[in-house]
C-alpha positions in Angstrom: -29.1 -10.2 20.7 -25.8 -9.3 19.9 -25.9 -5.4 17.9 -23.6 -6.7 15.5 -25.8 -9.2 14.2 -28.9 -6.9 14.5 -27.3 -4.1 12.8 -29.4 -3.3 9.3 -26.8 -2.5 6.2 -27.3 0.4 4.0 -26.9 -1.2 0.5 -25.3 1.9 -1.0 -22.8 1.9 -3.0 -19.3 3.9 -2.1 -17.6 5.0 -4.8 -13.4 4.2 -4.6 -10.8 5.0 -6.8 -9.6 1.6 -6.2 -10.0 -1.2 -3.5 -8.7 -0.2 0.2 -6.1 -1.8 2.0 -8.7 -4.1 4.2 -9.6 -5.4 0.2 -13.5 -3.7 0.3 -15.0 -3.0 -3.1 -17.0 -0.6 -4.0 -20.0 -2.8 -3.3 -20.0 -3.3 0.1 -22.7 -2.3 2.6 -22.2 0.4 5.0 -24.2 0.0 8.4 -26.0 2.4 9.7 -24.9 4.0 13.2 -25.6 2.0 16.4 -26.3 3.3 19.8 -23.5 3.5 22.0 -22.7 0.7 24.4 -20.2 -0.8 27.1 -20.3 -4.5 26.5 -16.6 -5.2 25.7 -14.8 -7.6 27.5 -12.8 -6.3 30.0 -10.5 -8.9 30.6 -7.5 -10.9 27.8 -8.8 -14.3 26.6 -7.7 -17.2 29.1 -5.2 -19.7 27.9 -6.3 -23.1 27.3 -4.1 -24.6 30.4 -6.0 -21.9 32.5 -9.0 -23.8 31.8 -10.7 -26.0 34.4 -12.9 -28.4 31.7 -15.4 -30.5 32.7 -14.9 -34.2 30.5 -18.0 -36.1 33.0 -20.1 -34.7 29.5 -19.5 -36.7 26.5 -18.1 -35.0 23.8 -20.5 -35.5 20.6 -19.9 -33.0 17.8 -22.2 -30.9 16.2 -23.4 -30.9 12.0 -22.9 -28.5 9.9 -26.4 -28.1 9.9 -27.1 -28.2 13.6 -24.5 -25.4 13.7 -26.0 -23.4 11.0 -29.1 -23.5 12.7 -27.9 -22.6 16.1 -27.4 -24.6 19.4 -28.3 -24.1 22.4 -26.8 -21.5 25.1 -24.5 -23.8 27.1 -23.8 -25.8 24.3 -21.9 -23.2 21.6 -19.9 -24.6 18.8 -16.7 -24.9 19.4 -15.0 -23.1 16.2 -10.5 -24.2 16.1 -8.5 -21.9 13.9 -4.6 -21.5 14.0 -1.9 -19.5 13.2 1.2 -17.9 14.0 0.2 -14.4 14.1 3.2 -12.4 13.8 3.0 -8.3 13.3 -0.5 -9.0 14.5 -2.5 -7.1 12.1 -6.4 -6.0 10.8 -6.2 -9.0 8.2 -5.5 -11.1 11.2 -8.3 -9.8 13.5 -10.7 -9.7 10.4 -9.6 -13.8 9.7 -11.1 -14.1 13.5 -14.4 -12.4 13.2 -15.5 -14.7 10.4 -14.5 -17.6 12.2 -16.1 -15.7 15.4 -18.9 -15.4 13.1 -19.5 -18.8 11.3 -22.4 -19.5 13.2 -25.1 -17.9 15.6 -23.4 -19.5 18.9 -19.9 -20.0 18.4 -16.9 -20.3 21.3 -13.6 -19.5 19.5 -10.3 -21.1 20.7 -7.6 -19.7 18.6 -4.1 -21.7 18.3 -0.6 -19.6 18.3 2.5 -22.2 17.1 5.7 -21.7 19.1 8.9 -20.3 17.7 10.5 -23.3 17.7 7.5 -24.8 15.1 7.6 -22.0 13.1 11.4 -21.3 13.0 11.4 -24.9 11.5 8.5 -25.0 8.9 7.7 -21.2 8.2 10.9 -19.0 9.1 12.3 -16.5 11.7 9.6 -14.3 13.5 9.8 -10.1 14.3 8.0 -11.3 17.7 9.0 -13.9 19.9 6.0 -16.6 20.9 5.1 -14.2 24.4 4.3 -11.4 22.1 2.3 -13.4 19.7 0.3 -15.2 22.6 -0.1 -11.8 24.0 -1.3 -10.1 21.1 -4.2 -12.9 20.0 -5.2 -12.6 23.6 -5.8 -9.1 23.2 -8.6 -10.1 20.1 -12.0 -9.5 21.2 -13.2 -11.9 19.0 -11.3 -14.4 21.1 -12.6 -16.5 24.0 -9.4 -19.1 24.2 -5.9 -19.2 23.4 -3.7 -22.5 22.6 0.1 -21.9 23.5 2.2 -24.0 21.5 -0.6 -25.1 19.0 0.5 -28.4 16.7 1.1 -27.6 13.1 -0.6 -30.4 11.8 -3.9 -31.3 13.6 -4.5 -34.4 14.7 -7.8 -36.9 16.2 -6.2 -36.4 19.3 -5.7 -33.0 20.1 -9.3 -32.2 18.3 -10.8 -34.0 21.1 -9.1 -33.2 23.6 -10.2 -29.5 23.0 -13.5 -30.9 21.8 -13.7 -29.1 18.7 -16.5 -29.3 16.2 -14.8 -26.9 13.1 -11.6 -25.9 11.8 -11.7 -22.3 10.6 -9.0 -20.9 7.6 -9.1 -20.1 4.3 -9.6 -22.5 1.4 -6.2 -22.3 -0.4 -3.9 -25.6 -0.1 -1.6 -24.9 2.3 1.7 -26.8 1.7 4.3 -27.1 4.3 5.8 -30.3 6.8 5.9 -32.1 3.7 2.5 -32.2 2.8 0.4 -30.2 0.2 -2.3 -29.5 2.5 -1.8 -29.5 6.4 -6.0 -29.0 6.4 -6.4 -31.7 3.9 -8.0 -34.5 6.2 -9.6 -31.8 8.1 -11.6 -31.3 4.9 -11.8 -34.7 4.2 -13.6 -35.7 7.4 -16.2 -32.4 6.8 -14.8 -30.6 9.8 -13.2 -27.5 7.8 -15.2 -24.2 7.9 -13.5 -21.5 5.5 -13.0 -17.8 5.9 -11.6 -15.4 3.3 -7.9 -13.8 3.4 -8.0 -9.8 3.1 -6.4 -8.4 0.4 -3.6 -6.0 0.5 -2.5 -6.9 4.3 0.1 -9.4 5.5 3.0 -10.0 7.9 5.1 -10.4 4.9 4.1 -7.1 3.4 4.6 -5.3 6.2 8.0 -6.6 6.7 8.7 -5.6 2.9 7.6 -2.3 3.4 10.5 -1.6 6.2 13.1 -3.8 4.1 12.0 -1.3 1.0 11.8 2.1 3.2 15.0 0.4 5.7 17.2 4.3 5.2 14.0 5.9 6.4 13.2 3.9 9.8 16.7 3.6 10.4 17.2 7.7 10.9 13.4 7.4 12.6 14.8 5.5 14.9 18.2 7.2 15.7 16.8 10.2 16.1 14.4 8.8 18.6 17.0 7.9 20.7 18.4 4.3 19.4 22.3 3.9 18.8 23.2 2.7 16.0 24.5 -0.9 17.5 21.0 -1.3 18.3 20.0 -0.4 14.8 23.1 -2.5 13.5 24.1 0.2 11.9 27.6 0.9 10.4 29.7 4.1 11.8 29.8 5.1 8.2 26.2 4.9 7.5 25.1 6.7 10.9 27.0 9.2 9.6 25.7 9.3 6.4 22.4 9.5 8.2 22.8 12.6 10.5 24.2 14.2 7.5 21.0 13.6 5.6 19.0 15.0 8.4 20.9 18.3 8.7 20.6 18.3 5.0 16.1 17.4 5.3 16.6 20.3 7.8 18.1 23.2 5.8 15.6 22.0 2.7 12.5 22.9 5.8 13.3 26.3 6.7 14.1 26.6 2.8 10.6 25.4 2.6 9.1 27.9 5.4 10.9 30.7 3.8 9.2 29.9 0.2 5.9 29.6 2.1 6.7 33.0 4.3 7.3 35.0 1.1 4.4 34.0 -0.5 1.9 35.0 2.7 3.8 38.4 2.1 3.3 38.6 -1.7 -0.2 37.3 -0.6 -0.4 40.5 1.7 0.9 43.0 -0.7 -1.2 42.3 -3.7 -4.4 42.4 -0.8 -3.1 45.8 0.3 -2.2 47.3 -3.5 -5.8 46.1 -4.3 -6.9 48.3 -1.0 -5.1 51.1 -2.3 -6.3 51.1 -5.7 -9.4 50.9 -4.3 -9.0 54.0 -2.3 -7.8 55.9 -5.1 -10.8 55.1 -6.9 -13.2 56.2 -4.5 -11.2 59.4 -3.7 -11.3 60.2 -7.6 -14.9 59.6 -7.8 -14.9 62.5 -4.8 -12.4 64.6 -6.8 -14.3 64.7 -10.3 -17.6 65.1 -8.1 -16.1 68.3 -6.7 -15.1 69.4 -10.4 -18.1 69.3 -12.0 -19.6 70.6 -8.7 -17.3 74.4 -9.2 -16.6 74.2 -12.8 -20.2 72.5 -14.5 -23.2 73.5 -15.9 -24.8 74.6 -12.7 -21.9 76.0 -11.2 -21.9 78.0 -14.5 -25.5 79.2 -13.9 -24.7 80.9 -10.7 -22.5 83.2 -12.7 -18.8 83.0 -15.0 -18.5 85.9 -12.8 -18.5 84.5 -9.6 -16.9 81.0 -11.2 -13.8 83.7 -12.9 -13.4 85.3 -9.4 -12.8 82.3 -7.1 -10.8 80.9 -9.5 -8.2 84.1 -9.9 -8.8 84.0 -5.6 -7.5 80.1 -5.7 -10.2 78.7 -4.3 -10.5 76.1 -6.5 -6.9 75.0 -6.4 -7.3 75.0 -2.7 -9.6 72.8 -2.9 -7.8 70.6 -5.4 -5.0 70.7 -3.5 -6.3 69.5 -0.7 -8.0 66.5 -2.5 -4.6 66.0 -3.5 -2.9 66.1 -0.2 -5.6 63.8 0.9 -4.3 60.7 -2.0 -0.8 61.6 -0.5 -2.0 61.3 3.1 -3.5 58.3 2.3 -0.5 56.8 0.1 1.7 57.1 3.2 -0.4 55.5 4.9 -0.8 52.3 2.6 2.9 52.4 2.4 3.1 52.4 6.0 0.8 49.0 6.1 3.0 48.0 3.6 6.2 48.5 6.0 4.6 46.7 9.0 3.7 43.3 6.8 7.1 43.3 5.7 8.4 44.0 9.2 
């Protein structure tokens, strides 16, 4: 049984400030932990050229309900979905484990347009049509890739890869002059739809450079790229080192700011010490008063009391109490010195 499927959900809820990037909400299950295991695949899905099929079986498809219910081993459902896949990203990857995930026993072949297609119905790509076939490979959910998938589907090429549902999500999708390529795919009972995630796209990703296009740029040239490579202008490069040196001087401003205040942090820790210290030494010193000159001192005799106080005993000794807060002062100053050093 596969652990995904056998996993139980915790229905707790998580509470979020606001939905992530991957569009959960603050309803959604979190699974409980699952032994470790080794079952990935080790190897990049096959292409569909690669393939040696055997055609003596007929091809018969499957129901909706037959598929639901789950077929048998050597007979999985064969689930289509397409795409071009560019800046391969989580919402692509999570678009593939639904359709992965459609029904109990599913085989998923996974179509990748060429740049030619899509250069003439969608637009200019960041990757070139290697990259993109390379990257949908790399999908674990994944068993088969189609180079140079069709842009509209036709009766055709659906049985010559013998497949039984057409994964994507429900919204129209207009393009090649039509208002939806998936429109007789629907029509016909053979379209199986997934949901788009939220917050994720090839086209917000490419926004996010455009918008942030000053910061990558410097990213890049100080990671070694010239600025021809960058297609950068003399006058901006320029403008760009100068802006570094200038995000340089504002960091070891920074580090100073930070380094004084671990020093004021330091000194207010050591004038607490201090004070401290003084305190206990005139706890001692008041203790040593009322020791000579209190009530039981007086009880041994004002004589005695009178005569070691003309004989400087007592000064002595307060003088040495005093030489002792000195003694210690330096020595607090001295800290004081070193954490500044």
């Amino acid at each position: 049984m596969d652990a995904q499927s056998s996993a139980k959900v915790n229905t707790r809820k998580r509470r979020k400030e606001a939905p992530g990037p991957n569009g959960a909400t603050e309803e959604d299950g979190i699974p409980l932990k699952m032994p470790r295991c080794a079952i990935g695949l080790r190897q990049p899905a096959p292409f569909s050229d690669e393939i040696e099929e055997d055609f003596s079986k007929p091809y018969v498809r499957v129901t909706m309900e037959e598929a639901s219910r789950g077929t048998p081993c050597e007979r999985p459902v064969r689930v289509y979905a397409d795409g071009i896949f560019d800046l391969f990203h989580s919402g692509h990857a999570r678009a593939l484990m639904q359709a992965k995930n459609l029904f109990p026993n599913t085989y998923l072949i996974v179509g990748v347009c060429s740049d030619e297609l899509t250069h003439n119905f969608k637009g200019f790509t960041v990757m070139n049509e290697n990259e993109r076939y390379d990257a949908v490979q790399h999908c674990r959910y994944v068993d088969e890739v189609v180079r140079n998938a069709p842009w509209t589907l036709t009766p055709e090429f659906l049985a010559e890869h013998r497949i039984d549902f057409v994964a994507h999500d429900d919204i129209p999708y207009s393009s090649a002059g039509s208002d939806d390529v998936y429109k007789h795919i629907k029509e016909a009972g053979m379209f199986a739809p997934t949901q788009r995630t939220e917050g994720i796209s090839t086209s917000d990703i490419i926004t996010r450079i455009v918008r942030d296009y000053d910061v990558y740029a410097r990213r890049n040239l100080q990671r070694g790229y010239t600025a021809k490579e960058l297609n950068v202008s003399f006058i901006n490069e320029k403008k760009y080192h100068l802006q570094e040196r200038v995000d340089k001087v504002k960091k070891k401003v920074k580090d100073v700011e930070e380094k004084s205040k671990e020093f004021v942090q330091k000194v207010e820790e050591k004038s607490i010490d201090l004070i401290q210290k003084w305190e206990e030494k005139s706890r001692e010193f008041i203790g040593s008063f009322l020791e000579m000159f209190g009530p039981e001192g007086a009880l041994k005799g004002k004589r005695d009391i009178r005569h070691r106080h003309l004989r400087g005993e007592g000064r002595v000794t307060m003088e040495a109490e005093i030489g002792m807060m000195q003694l210690q002062t330096k020595e607090c100053q001295g800290l004081l010195e070193t954490t500044r050093s």
